[in-house]
BABA-589844 format. One record per atom (N, C-alpha, C): residue in one letter; x, y negated, z. Coordinates in steps of 0.05 Angstrom, whole numbers, plus 5000, padded with zeros to 4 digits. Atoms other than C-alpha are relative to their C-alpha. Example, Ala and Ser with C-alpha at 12.3 -4.5 7.8 and 13.67 -1.06 7.14 Angstrom:
REM BABA-589844
a501850245000 a524650905156 a501849765000 s498450244999 s527350215143 s498549785014 
//
This chain:
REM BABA-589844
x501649815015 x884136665671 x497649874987 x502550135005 x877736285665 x501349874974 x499950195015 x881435695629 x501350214966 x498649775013 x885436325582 x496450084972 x502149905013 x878036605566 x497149834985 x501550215012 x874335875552 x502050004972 x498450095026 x880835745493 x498550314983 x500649825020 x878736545459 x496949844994 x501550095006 x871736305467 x498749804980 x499750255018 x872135705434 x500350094969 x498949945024 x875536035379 x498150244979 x502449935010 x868436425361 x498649774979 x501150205016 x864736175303 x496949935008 x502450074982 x857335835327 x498350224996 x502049874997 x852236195359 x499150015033 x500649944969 x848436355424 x500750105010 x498449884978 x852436815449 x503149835006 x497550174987 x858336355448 x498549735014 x499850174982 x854735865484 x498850025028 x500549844970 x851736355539 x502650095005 x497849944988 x858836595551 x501549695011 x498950324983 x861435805565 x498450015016 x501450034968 x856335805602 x500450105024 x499449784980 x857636385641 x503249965009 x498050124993 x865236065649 x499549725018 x500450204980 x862735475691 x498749764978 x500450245016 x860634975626 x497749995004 x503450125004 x853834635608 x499749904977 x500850105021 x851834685547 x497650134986 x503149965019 x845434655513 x499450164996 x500349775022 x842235235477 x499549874975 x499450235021 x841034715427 x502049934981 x497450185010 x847834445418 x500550264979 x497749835018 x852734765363 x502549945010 x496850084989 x859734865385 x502350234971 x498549895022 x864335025313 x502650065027 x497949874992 x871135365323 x502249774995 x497550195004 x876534905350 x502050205029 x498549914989 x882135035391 x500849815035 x500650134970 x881634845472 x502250125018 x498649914990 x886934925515 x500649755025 x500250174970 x886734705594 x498549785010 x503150125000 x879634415592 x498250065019 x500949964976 x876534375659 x496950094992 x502350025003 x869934265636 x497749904977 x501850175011 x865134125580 x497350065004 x502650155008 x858033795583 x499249914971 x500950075024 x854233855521 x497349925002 x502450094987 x847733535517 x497550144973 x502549895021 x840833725469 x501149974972 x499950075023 x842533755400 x503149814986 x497850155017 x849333515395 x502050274994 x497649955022 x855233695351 x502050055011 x497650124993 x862033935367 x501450194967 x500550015032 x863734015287 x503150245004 x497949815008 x870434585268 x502849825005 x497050224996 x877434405280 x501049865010 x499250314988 x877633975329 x502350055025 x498049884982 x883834025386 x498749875027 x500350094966 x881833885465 x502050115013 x497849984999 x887833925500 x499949785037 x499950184975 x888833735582 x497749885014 x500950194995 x882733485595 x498650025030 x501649814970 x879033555664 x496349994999 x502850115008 x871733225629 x500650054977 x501050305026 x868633205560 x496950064999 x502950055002 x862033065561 x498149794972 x501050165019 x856932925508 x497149975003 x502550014987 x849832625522 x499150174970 x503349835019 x843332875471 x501849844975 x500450005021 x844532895399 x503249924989 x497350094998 x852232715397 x501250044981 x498449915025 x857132875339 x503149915001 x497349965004 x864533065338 x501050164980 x500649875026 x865733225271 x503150094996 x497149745009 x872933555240 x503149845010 x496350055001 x880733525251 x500349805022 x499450244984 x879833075315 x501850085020 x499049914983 x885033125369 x499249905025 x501450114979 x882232915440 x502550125020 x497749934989 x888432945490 x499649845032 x499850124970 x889132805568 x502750035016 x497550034980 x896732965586 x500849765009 x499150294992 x897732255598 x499049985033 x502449944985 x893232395650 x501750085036 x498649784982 x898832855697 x501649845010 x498450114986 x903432285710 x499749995032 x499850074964 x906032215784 x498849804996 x500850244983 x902631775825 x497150004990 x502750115017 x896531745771 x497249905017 x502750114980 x890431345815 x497950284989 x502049865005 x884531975809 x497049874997 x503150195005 x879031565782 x498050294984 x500849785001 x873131905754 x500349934963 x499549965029 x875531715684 x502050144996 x497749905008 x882132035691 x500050284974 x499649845015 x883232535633 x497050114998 x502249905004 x875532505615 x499849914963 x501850085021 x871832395545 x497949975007 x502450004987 x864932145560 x499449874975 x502750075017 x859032035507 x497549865009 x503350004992 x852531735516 x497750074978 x502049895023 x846731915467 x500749884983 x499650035029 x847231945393 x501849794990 x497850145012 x854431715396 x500950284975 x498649795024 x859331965339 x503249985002 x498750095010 x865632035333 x501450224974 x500549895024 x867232235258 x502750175004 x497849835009 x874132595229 x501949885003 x495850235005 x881932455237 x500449875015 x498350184983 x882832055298 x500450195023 x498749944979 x886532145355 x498949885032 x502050174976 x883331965428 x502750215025 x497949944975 x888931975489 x497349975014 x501050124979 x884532085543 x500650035022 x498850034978 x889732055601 x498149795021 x501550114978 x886131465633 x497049964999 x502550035013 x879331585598 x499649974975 x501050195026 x874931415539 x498050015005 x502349974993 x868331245546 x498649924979 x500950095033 x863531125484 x497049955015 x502750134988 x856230805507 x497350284977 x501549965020 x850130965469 x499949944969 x501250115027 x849030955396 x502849924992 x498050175001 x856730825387 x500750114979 x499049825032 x861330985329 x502550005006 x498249985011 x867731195319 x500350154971 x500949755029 x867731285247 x502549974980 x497549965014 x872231275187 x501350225009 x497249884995 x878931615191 x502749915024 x498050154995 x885131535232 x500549775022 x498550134983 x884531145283 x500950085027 x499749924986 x887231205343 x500449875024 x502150144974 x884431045424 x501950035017 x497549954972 x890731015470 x498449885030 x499950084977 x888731005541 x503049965029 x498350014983 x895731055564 x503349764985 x498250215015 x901630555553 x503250045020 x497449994979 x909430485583 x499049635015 x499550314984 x908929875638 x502649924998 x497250134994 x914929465624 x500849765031 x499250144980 x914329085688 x501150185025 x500049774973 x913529655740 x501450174996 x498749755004 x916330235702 x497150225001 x502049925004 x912230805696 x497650044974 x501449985030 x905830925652 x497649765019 x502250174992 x899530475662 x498050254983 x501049815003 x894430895658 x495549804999 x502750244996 x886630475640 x498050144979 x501649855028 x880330765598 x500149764977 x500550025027 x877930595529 x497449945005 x503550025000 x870230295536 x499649904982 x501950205021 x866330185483 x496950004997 x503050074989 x859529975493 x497750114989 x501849915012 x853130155466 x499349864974 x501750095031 x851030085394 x503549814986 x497750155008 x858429885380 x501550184978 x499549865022 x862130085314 x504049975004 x496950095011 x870030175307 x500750194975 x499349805023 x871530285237 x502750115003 x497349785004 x877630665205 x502249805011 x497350055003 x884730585217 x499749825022 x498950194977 x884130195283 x501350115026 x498349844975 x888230215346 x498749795024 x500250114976 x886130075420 x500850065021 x497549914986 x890330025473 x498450025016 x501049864965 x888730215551 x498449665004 x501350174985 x884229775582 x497749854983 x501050165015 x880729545522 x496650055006 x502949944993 x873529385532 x498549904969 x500850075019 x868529345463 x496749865011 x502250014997 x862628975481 x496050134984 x501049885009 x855829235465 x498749854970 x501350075028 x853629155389 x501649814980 x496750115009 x861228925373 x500350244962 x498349875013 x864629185308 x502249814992 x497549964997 x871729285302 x500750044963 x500350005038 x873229175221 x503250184998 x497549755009 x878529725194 x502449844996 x496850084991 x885729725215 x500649775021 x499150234982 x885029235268 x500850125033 x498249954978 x889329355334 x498349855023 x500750154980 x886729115403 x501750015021 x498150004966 x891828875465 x498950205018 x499949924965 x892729195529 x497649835010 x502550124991 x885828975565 x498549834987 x502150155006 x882428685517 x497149974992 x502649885001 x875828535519 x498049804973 x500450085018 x872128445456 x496449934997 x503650065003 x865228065452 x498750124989 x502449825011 x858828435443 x498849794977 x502050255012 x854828175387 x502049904976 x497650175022 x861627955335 x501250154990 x497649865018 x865828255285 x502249875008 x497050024987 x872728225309 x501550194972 x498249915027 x878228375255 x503249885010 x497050114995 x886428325253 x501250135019 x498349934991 x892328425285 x501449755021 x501649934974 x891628325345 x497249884990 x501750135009 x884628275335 x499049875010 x500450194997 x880827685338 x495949954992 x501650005006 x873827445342 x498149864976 x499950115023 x871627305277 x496549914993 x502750154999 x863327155272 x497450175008 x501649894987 x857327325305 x498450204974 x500949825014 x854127945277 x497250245016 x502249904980 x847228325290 x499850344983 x500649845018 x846929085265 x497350144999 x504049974994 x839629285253 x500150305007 x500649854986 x837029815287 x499850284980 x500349735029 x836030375226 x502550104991 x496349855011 x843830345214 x500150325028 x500149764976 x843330835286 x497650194990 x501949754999 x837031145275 x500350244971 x499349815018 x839431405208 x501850265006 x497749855001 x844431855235 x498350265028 x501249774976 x839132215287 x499450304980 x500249705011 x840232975257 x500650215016 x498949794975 x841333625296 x502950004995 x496549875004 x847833775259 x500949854975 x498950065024 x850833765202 x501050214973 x499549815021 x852934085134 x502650235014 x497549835002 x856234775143 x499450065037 x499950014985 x854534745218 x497349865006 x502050094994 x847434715238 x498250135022 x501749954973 x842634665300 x497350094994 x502649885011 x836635045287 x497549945027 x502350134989 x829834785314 x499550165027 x499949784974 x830035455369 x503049995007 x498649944998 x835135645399 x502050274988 x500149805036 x839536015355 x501550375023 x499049814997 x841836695362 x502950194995 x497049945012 x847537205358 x500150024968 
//
């Protein structure tokens, strides 16, 4: 029933009374935050934090976490998924079928995020562009089965469009990931370098100045905005 009456909820367009009623379903979210109309179905729990974003359209689907620290942004058409998550045997870590944010991450429009064995995004991080898409789950051809590993990407780390990252992949902090580039099963990608290709590869040390993040500190966004009080019905 609960999980039945969080999906109608959801499906409200923003305001304070849809985020005193999540509330009043077991969530935590801000009076602050904005939560647009997406469609949620078998979502244990969301944590929203001061002033962040969860933008129109977006699908959550399985998950048992998503959490977003202060000022956060999940902007349109994103799918965020955890059935991978249900396999037998699956180890119960505390990433299993979570989304986790840290402050004034983003992630923009159009990608896809398995979070069967996690995803975790640091501070200040990006998923931006279009299209890419964050597999935390894979088939094991040795064992059989699924392998099941998060998605970390570090703080102040960028992955542009059209990239793919498989389970286990780690982005170090202040890394970017140059559009359409693929990352192995566990790999872990130096903080501090642009990495590019297929499979990608570390391509030259890179520093991104500090104003590329602080530009993007806003309550909301067009069409969907956080008002300086807390807003009303």
């Amino acid at each position: 029933m609960r999980q039945a009456l969080t999906t109608l909820v959801f499906l409200l367009p923003p305001s304070g009374l849809k985020i005193r009623l999540l509330n009043r379903l077991g969530h935590q979210i801000h009076p602050t935050a904005v939560i647009g109309i997406c469609l949620v179905r078998r979502v244990e729990r969301f944590e929203v934090g001061e002033r962040s974003l969860i933008h129109h359209f977006n699908l959550f689907r399985d998950l048992r976490l998503v959490k977003l620290g202060e000022g956060c942004r999940i902007m349109l058409f994103n799918q965020v998924v955890g059935d991978s998550g249900y396999e037998p045997g699956a180890e119960q870590t505390e990433n299993l079928r979570t989304l986790r944010l840290g402050d004034f991450s983003h992630i923009i429009s159009q990608h896809y995020l398995d979070c069967g064995g996690g995803v975790v995004l640091g501070n200040e991080t990006w998923v931006t562009g279009i299209r890419s898409t964050l597999l935390s789950h894979a088939f094991d051809p040795t064992n059989g089965g699924v392998i099941l590993d998060p998605v970390t990407i570090g703080d102040r780390a960028v992955v542009a469009t059209s990239c793919t990252m498989l389970p286990g992949t780690t982005i170090g902090e202040g890394a970017l990931i140059a559009a359409g580039s693929t990352t192995w099963t566990g790999q872990e990608a130096k903080g501090g370098h642009l990495h590019g290709g297929v499979p990608a590869r570390r391509l030259a040390a890179i520093d991104i100045p500090a104003h590329v993040y602080l530009r993007a500190r806003h309550p909301g966004a067009t069409g969907v905005v956080a008002p300086p009080n807390p807003p009303s019905e």
